[in-house]
C-alpha positions in Angstrom: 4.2 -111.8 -45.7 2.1 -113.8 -43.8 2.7 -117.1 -46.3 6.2 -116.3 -46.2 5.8 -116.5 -42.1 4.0 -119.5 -41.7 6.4 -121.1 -44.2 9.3 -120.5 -42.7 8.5 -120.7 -38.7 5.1 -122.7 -38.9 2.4 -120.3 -37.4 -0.3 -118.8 -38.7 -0.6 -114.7 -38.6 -3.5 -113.1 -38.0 -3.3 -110.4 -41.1 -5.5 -107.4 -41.6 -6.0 -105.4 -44.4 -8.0 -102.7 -43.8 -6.7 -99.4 -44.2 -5.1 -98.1 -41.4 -5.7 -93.9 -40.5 -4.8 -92.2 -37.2 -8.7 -92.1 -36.9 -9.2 -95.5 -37.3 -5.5 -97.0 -35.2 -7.7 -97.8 -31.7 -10.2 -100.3 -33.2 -7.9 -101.7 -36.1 -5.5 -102.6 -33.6 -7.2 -103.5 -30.3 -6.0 -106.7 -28.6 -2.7 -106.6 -30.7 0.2 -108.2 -29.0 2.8 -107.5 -31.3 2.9 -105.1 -34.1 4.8 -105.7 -37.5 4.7 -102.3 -39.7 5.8 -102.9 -43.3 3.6 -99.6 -44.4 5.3 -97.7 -47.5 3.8 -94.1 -46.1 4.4 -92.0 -43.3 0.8 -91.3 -42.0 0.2 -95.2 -41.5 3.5 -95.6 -39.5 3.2 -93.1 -37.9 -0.5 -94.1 -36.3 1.1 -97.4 -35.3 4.1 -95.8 -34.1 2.1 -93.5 -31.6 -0.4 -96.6 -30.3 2.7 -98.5 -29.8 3.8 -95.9 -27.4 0.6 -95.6 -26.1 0.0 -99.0 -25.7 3.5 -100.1 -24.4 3.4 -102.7 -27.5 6.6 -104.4 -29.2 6.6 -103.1 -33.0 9.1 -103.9 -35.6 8.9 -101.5 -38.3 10.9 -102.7 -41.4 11.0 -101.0 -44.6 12.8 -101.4 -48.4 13.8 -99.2 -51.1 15.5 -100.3 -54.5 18.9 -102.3 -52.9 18.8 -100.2 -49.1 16.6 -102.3 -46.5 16.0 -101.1 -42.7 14.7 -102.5 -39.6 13.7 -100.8 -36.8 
């Protein structure tokens, strides 16, 4: 995603990948500007969800399964 990015608009993302647990959203995610969720479970969006909220933080959550895409 984050090749596909910097391809297309020229910047380079700052990508984590770490697992991501409601224990573990606070320090994974401090000094986050903008949140991009592509997660394939619940308990992962969810955790970014809530520290959005918390946080007052843009997120985009997108998701895709078989021909049906959504962006939230």
């Amino acid at each position: 995603m984050a090749n596909n990015l910097y391809r297309a608009i020229g910047k380079k993302i700052d990508v984590k990948t770490k697992k991501l647990t409601p224990a573990n959203t606070t320090q994974q995610l401090k000094d986050i500007q903008l949140i991009v969720d592509v997660f394939d479970n619940s308990v992962a969006r969810q955790a970014v969800k809530d520290y959005a909220d918390q946080f007052k933080l843009p997120c985009l959550h997108a998701g895709l399964s078989a021909d049906y895409g959504e962006v939230i």
